[in-house]
C-alpha positions as CSV (number, residue, x, y, z in Angstrom):
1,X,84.5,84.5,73.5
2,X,82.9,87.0,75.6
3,X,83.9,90.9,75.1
4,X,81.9,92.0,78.0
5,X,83.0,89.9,80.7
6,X,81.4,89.4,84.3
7,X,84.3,89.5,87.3
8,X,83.8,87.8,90.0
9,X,85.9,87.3,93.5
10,X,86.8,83.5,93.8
11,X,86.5,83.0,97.6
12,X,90.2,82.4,97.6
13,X,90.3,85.8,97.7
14,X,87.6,87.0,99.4
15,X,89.0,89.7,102.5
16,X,92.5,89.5,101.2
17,X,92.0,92.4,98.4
18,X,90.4,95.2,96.9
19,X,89.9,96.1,93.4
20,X,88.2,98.4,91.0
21,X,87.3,97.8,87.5
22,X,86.3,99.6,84.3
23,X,85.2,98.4,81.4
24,X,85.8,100.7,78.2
25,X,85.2,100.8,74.4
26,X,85.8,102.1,71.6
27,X,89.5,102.6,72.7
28,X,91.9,103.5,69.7
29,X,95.1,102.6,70.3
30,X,97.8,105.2,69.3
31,X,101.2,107.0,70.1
32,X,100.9,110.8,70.2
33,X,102.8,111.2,73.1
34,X,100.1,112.8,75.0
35,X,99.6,110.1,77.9
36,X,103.3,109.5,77.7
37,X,103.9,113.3,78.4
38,X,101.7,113.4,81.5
39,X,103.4,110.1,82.9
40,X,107.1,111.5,81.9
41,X,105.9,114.9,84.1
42,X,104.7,113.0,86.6
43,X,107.7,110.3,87.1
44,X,110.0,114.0,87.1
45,X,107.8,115.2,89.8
46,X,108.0,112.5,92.1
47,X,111.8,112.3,91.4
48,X,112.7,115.6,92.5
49,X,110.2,115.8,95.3
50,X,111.6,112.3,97.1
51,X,115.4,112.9,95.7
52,X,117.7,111.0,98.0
53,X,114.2,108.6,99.3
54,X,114.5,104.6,98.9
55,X,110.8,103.5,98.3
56,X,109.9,102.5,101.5
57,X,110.3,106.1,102.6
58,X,107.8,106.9,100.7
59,X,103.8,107.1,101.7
60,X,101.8,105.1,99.8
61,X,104.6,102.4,98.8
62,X,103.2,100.3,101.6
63,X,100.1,99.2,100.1
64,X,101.1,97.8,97.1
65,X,104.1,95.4,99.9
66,X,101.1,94.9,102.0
67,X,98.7,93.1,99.1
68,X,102.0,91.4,97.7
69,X,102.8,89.9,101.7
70,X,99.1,88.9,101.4
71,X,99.7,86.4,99.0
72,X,103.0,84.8,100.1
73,X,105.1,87.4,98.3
74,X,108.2,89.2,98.9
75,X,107.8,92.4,98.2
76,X,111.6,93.1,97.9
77,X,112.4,90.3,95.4
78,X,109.4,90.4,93.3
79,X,108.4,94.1,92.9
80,X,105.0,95.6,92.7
81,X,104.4,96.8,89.1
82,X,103.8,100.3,90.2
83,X,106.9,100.1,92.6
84,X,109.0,99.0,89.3
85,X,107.4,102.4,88.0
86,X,108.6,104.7,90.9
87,X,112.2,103.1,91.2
88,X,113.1,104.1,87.7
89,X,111.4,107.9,88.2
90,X,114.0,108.1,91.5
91,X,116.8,107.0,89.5
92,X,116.3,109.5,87.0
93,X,115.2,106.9,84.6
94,X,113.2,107.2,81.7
95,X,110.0,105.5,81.8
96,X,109.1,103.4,78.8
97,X,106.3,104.6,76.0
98,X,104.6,101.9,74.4
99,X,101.2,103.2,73.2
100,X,98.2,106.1,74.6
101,X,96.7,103.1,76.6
102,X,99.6,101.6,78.1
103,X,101.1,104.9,79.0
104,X,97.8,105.7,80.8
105,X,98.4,102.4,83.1
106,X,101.3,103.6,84.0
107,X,100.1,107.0,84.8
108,X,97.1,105.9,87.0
109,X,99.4,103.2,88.7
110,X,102.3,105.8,89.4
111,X,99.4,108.4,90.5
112,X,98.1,105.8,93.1
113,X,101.3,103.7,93.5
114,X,99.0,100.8,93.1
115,X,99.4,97.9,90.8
116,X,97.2,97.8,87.8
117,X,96.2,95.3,85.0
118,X,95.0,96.3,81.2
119,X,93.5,93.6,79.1
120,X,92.2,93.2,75.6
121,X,88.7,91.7,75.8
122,X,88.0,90.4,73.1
123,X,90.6,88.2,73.7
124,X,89.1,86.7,77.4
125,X,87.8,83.7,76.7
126,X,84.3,83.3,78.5
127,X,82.2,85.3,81.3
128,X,83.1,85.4,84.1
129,X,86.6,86.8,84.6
130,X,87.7,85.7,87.9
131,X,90.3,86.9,90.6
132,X,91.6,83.8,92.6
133,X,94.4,82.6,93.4
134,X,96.4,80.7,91.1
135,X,96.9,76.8,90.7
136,X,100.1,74.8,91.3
137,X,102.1,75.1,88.9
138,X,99.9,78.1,87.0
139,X,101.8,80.2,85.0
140,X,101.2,82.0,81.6
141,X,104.0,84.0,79.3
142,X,104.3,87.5,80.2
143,X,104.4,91.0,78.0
144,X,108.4,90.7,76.9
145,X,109.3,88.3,80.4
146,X,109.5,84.7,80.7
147,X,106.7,82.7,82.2
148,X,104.9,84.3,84.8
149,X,104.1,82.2,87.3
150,X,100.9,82.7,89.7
151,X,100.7,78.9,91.9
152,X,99.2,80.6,94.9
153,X,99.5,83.9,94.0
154,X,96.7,86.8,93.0
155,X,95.2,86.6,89.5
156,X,92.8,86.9,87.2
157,X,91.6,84.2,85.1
158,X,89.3,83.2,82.4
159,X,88.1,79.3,81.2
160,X,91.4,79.0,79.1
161,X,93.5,80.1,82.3
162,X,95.5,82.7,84.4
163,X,96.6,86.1,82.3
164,X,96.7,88.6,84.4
165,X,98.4,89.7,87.9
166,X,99.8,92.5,89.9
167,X,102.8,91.5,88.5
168,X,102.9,91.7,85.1
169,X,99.8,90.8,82.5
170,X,100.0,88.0,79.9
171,X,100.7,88.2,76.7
172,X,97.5,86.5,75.7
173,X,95.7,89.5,76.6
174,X,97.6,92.3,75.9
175,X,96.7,95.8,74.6
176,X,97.5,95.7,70.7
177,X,97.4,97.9,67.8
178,X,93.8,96.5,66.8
179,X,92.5,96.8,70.6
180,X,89.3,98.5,70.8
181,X,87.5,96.9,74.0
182,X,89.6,97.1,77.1
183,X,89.1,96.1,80.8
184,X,91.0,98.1,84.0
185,X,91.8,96.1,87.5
186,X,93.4,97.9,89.8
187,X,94.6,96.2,92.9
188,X,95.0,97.3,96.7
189,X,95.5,95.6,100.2
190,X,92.6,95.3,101.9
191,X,92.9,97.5,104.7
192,X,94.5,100.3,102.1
193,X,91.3,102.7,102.1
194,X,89.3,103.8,99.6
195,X,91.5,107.3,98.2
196,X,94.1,105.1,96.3
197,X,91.8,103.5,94.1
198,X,89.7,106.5,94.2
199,X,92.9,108.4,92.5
200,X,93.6,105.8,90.2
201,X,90.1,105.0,89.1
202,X,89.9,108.9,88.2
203,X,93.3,109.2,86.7
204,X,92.0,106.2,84.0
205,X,88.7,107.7,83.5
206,X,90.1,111.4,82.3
207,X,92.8,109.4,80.2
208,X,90.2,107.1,78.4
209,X,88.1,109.5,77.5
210,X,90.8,112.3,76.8
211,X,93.5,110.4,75.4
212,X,92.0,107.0,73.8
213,X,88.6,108.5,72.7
214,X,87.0,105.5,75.2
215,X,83.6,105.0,76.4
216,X,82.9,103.9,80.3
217,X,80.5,101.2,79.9
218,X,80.7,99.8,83.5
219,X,82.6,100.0,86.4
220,X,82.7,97.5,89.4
221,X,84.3,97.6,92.6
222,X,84.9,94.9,95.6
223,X,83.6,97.5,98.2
């Protein structure tokens, strides 16, 4: 088991996405309600500013549709997880608190309106971590869904197997009440530019530090 894993763009992938990642440690998982707060604001916010707007009147929506169309996906029937997040702030809909680090996804991916992953490292099997595409019939079980599957389809991966996508991340992996050592993907369309994952890069960054008492040990990016 490796808890500083190396990630590495499977040529599968190469051109059709961009991604940013941060390692962090020393992450205490906790609900205080502080990250929760700022994504509650936030989802308000953008629901009284676009009252009345589907999502694809919205700037920014796009990218996430773009990356999913990439990969063979229909945007419409399987939604982006930060699309999810800005359909139930339109509605009026409260968005769910799990924990400070999970909450802190959701704020950076709702800031961005890009799709994010959050993984526990220590439980990645092996360096590196890869993104590729995934292998028929790939599919792992998801954080409170069914299998996910990934045959053909954006993910990351480790020596045991696929846990991680735009989608929704495995339940191998997930952020628990013992997690200390976490790893940050987030995901764009190639031709997206660089302020999306700029914002949520920066949004994750504050909240590790300021809300999860974290420590930045690396960050890598695909440009």
């Amino acid at each position: 088991m490796s808890t500083h894993p190396e990630l590495l763009a499977d040529p599968s992938v190469e051109g059709r996405v961009r991604w940013h990642a941060i390692w962090a440690d020393g992450a205490a998982v906790r609900d205080d309600g502080s990250a929760y707060a700022e994504l509650a604001g936030l989802a308000r916010s953008l629901g009284e500013e676009h009252a009345g707007k589907s999502p694809a009147q919205i700037e920014g929506v796009a990218a996430a549709r773009r990356l999913y169309r990439e990969f063979g996906i229909d945007p419409t029937r399987t939604r982006p997880s930060s699309e999810a997040l800005l359909r139930r702030a339109l509605h009026g809909q409260e968005l769910y608190r799990i924990n400070n680090i999970v909450d802190l996804g959701n704020l950076a991916s709702l800031s961005a309106l890009l799709p994010l992953g959050l993984y526990d490292r220590e439980c990645i099997e092996r360096s590196p971590v890869s993104l590729r595409v995934g292998f028929p019939g790939e599919s792992y079980p998801g954080i409170r869904k069914d299998e996910v599957h990934v045959a053909g389809r954006l993910c990351v991966a480790d020596r045991i197997g696929a846990f991680g996508s735009p989608t929704s991340d495995s339940l191998r992996t997930s952020i628990r009440d013992d997690s200390h050592q976490i790893l940050v993907i987030v995901f764009a369309p190639p031709d997206g530019g660089q302020e999306p994952l700029q914002r949520a890069r920066n949004v994750l960054i504050d909240g590790l530090a300021r809300f999860c008492d974290a420590s930045i040990v690396r960050e890598e990016s695909s440009d």
